[in-house]
N, C-alpha and C positions, 0 to 999 in steps of 0.2 A: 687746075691744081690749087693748093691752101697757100692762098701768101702772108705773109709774115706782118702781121699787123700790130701784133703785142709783142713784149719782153717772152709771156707765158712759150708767144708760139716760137720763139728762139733759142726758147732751151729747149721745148718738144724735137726741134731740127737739132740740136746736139748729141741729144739720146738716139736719136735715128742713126747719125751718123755712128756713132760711137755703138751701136745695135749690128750695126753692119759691118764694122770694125772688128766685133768680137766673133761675130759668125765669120769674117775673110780670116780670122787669124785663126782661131778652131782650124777650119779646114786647109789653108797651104801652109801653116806654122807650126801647129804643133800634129796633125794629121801626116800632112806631105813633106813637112820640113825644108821647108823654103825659107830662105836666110832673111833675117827679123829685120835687115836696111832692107833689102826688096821688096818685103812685104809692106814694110813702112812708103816709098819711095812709090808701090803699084797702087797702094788706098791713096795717097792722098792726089796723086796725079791724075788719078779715076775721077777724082768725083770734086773736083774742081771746079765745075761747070754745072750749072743749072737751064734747064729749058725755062725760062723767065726774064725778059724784059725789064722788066722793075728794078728799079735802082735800089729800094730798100732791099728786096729780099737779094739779090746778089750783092749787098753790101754784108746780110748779116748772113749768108751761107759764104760770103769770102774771108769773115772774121769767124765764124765757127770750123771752117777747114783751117784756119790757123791755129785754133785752141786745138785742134784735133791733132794736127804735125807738132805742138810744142808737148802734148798731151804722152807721144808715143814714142819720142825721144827724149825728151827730158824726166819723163816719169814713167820710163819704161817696166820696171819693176813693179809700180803700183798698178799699173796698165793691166799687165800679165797675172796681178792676183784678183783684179777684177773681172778681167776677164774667164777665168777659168772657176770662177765663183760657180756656186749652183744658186745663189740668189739674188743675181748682177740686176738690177733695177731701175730705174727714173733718180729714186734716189741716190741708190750709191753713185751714178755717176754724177751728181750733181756736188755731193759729198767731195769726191774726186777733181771736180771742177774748182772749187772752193780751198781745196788744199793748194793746188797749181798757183791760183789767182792770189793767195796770201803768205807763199814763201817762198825762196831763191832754191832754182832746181843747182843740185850738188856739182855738178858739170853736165855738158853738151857733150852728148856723146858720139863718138866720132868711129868710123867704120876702115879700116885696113881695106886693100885690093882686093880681098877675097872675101869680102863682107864681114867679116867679123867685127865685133866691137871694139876697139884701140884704148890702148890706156893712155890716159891722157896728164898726168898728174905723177909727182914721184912719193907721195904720203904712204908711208908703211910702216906696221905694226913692230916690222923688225923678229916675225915669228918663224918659225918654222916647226911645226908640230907634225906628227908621226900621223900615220891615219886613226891609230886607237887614243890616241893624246884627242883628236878634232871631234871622235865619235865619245870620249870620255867628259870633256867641253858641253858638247851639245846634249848629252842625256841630263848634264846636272843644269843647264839655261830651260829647259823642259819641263822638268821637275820641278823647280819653284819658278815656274812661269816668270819668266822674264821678257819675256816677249809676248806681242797679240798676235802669235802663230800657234797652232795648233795642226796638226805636231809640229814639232819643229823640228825642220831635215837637216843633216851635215851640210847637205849645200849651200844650207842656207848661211849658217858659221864658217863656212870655206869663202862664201862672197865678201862675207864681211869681215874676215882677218886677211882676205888680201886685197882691200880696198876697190873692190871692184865698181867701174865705172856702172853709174843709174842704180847701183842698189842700194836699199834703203830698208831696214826694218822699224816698226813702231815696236816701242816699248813698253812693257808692261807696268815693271817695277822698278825705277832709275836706282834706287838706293841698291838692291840685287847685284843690277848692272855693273854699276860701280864697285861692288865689294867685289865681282868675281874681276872685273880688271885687274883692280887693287893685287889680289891674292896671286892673278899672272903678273905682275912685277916684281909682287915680292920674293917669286919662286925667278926672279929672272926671264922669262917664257917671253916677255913684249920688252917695249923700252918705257920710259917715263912720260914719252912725249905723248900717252895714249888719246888722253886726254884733247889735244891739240890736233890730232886725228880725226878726231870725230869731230870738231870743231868744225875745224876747214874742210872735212870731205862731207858733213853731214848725211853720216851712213844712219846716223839713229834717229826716229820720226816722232814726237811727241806722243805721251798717250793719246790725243785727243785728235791726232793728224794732223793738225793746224798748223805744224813748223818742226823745228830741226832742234837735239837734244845740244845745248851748247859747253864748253866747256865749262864756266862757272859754275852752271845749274849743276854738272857731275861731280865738280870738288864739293859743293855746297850740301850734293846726295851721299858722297863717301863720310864726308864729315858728320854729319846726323848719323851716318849708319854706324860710326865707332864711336860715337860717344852714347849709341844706345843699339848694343848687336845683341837681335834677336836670334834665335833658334834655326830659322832659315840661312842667318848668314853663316852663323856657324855651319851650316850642311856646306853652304857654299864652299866654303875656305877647305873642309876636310876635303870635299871631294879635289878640291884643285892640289890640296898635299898630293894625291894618288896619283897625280900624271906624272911625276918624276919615278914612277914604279914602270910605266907604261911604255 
């Protein structure tokens, strides 16, 4: 067998794992639909264990099985878009590593008796939107890309105005972001605290993926956007008049 003699060949063993991770979850998760704590709970208890003697290499396959459990709970979301990727790589998951390793995951996600995900936290938007209000939302975050999703699906704006534990979107355009919150308070839709929402549950991910959109940086993006509103923001705001028709 290849023992682990360099850094290089320690991340080569992370991609493997993480290679095999996205092949077990293809096939009993999203395939068989095998509930995402078992699936989590069957990888990593698998493969725990190495046929190898060697104190190095069962030190750094006992810390790369822990990147991988902290990987697929605490950044279950980004997990799931990488994995489902058609161009999941060496790179991206090192990328992936790299984000884990330089920000605080939003909460530890916690699973109910019947495997589901648990909410853990009482942070909310204070919304309650109509299903053509949520589908009228997300055609106009779409539209002027406000997010690094393409397309961007209701579910994905259903996770994120009801504060849903591990999810997290990276953002495209903060200042965007910002006006259309803005335009949901002005219309009354959220409460004021939105800001502080996103703070503490860090739903929204840096353009660059490297950390979490904080409150300041959003007063500081709304404030540059009204004291200089371009064309886009203006679509923003009309579109958001149109959900109280909705």
């Amino acid at each position: 067998m290849h023992h682990i003699v360099a850094e290089q060949d320690v991340a080569e063993e992370l991609f493997a794992l993480l290679s095999e991770a996205r092949a077990i979850y293809l096939r009993d998760v999203v395939a068989d639909s095998k509930l995402y704590r078992r699936y989590v709970e069957d990888f990593v208890n698998g493969h725990r264990y190495i046929d190898c003697n060697r104190a190095t290499c069962r030190n750094y396959h006992e810390m790369n099985i822990h990147i991988v459990k902290g990987l697929l709970t605490d950044c279950a979301h980004l997990v799931r878009q990488l994995f489902t990727t058609t161009d999941f790589s060496f790179e991206g998951c090192m990328d992936l590593k790299r984000a884990y390793d330089t920000s605080v995951p939003p909460h530890p996600i916690a699973f109910t008796n019947d495997g589901q995900a648990a909410e853990m936290h009482s942070l909310s938007f204070d919304c309650d939107f109509t299903h053509k209000q949520m589908t009228g939302i997300t055609a106009c975050a779409d539209a002027y890309h406000l997010f690094c999703v393409s397309p961007l699906r209701v579910e994905d704006m259903e996770a994120l105005f009801a504060c849903k534990e591990g999810f997290c979107i990276r953002v495209n355009n903060i200042r965007h972001v910002a006006i259309l919150f803005d335009a949901l308070l002005e219309h009354a839709l959220i409460q004021a605290k939105w800001q502080a929402v996103f703070d503490k549950g860090r739903f929204l991910q840096t353009k660059d993926g490297k950390g979490f959109v904080t409150a300041a940086s959003l007063s500081s993006a709304l404030s540059a956007m009204k004291n200089n509103m371009t064309s886009a923001a203006y679509g923003i705001r009309r579109a958001i008049d149109k959900l109280k028709e909705l």
